[in-house]
N, C-alpha and C positions, 0 to 999 in steps of 0.2 A: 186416874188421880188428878187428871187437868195439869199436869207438872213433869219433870222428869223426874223420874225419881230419887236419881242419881242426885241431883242439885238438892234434893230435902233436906234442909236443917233440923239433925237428929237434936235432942234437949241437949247435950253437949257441947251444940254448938257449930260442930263440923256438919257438910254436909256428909250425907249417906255415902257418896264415895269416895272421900277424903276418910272417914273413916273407917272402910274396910278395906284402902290400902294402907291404913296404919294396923289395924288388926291381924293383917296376914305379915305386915314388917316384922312384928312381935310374937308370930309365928314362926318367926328365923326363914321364912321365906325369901332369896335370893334373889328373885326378880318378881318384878309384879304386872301385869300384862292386863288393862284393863278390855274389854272388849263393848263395843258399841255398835247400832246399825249404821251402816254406810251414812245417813242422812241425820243422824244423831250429833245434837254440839256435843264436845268435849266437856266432861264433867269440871264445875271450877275447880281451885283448887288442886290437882290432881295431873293434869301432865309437863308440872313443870318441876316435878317431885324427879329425884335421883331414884333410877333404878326402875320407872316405871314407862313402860310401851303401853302407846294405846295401838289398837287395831281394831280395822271396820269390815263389819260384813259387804259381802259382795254389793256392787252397786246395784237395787232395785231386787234382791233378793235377802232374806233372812227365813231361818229356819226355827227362828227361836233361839233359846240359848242353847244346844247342840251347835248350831254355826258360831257361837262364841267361843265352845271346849273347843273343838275341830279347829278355827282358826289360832287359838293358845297352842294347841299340842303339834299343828302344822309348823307356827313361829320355831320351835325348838321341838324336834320330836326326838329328842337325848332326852329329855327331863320327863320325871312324874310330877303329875300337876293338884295344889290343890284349889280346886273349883269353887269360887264364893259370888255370890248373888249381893249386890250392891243393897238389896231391899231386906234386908234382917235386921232390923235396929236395934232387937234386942240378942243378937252376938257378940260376945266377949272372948277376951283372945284364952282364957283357959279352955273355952271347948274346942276351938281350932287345935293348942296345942295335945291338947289328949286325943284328937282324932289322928293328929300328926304320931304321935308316941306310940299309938294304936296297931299300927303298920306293921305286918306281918309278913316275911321276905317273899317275893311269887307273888303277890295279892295284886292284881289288876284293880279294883273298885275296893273299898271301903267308907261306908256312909254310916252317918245315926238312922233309929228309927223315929219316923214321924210320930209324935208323941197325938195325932189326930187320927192316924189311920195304921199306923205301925208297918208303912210302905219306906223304902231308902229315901232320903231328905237328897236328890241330885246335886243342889246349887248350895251344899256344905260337905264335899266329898273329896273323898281322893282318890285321882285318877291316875292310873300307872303310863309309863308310855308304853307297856305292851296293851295297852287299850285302843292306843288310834284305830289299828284295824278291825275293829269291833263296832268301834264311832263310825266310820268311816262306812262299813258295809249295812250297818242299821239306817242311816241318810241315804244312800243309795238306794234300799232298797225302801223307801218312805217312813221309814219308823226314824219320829224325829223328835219323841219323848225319850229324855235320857235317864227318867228314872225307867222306863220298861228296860233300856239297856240295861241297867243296873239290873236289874230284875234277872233278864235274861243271862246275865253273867254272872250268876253268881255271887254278886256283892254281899260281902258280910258285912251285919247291920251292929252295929253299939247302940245304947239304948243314950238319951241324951243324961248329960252332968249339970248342967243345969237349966232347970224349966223355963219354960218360952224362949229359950236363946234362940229356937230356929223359927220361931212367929212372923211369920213376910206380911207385905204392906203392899197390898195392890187397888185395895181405894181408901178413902179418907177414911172409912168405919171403921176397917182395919189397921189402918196407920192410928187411929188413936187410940184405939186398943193396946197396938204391940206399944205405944212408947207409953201405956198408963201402968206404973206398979202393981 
């Protein structure tokens, strides 16, 4: 993107991670934990906000966002977590709240299906804390895609509520894509 992404002024105004810690706020989410590489600025906006931790990967290692989950569910391994991706621009807080309603008691993982490939959407999921040891033994053992997790655990899939909400931004082509009507 030539940017972080985290700092992109969604058309709203806020940046991309000022607004999906207000999206998960209105998800009656209790704490917000945003996670960054060791060498990553701090998103603006965002960790001067009540209620929110930041935390960085190891210095001089990352694993992708897996060492993001892993470091959230290590912060507090009493809590289930739900997992959001800074780069969804077109996320709104009713599909968080229906995947949060969605929950089913025992459920380790519950994701949408990617409306592109009908595989789990990882970085809009719910992750249980009886999942760390799952996270935890798939990094160890090199598998450090956390939709194959999902995959391999069982995740039940919701199909999405409303289209493009889970659209990511990882070059300009696609950032103006996801933010055009």
């Amino acid at each position: 993107m030539g940017a972080d992404k985290a700092d992109l002024a969604h058309p709203d105004g806020r940046s991309l991670a000022r607004r999906t810690v207000d999206l998960l706020a209105s998800a009656d989410c209790e704490r917000v934990i945003v996670s960054i590489r060791h060498d990553q600025p701090v998103p603006h906006r965002v960790a001067d906000l009540p209620g929110v931790t930041i935390i960085r990967d190891p210095e001089g290692k990352s694993d992708g966002p897996i060492s993001g989950i892993l470091a959230a569910m290590r912060e507090n391994p009493k809590a289930d977590w739900l997992v959001v991706a800074c780069d969804l621009p077109r996320l709104d807080g009713q599909t968080l709240k229906h995947l949060v309603a969605s929950r089913h008691p025992g459920e380790r993982f519950l994701a949408y299906r990617s409306e592109f490939d009908g595989l789990p959407e990882p970085l809009c999921a719910f992750y249980a804390l009886e999942a760390l040891d799952l996270l935890e033994n798939a990094l160890a053992d090199g598998r450090r895609c956390p939709r194959k997790v999902l995959i391999l655990g069982n995740c039940r899939l919701l199909d999405p509520i409303t289209p493009r909400a889970l659209d990511n931004a990882n070059t300009p082509d696609e950032w103006h894509t996801a933010i055009t009507p």
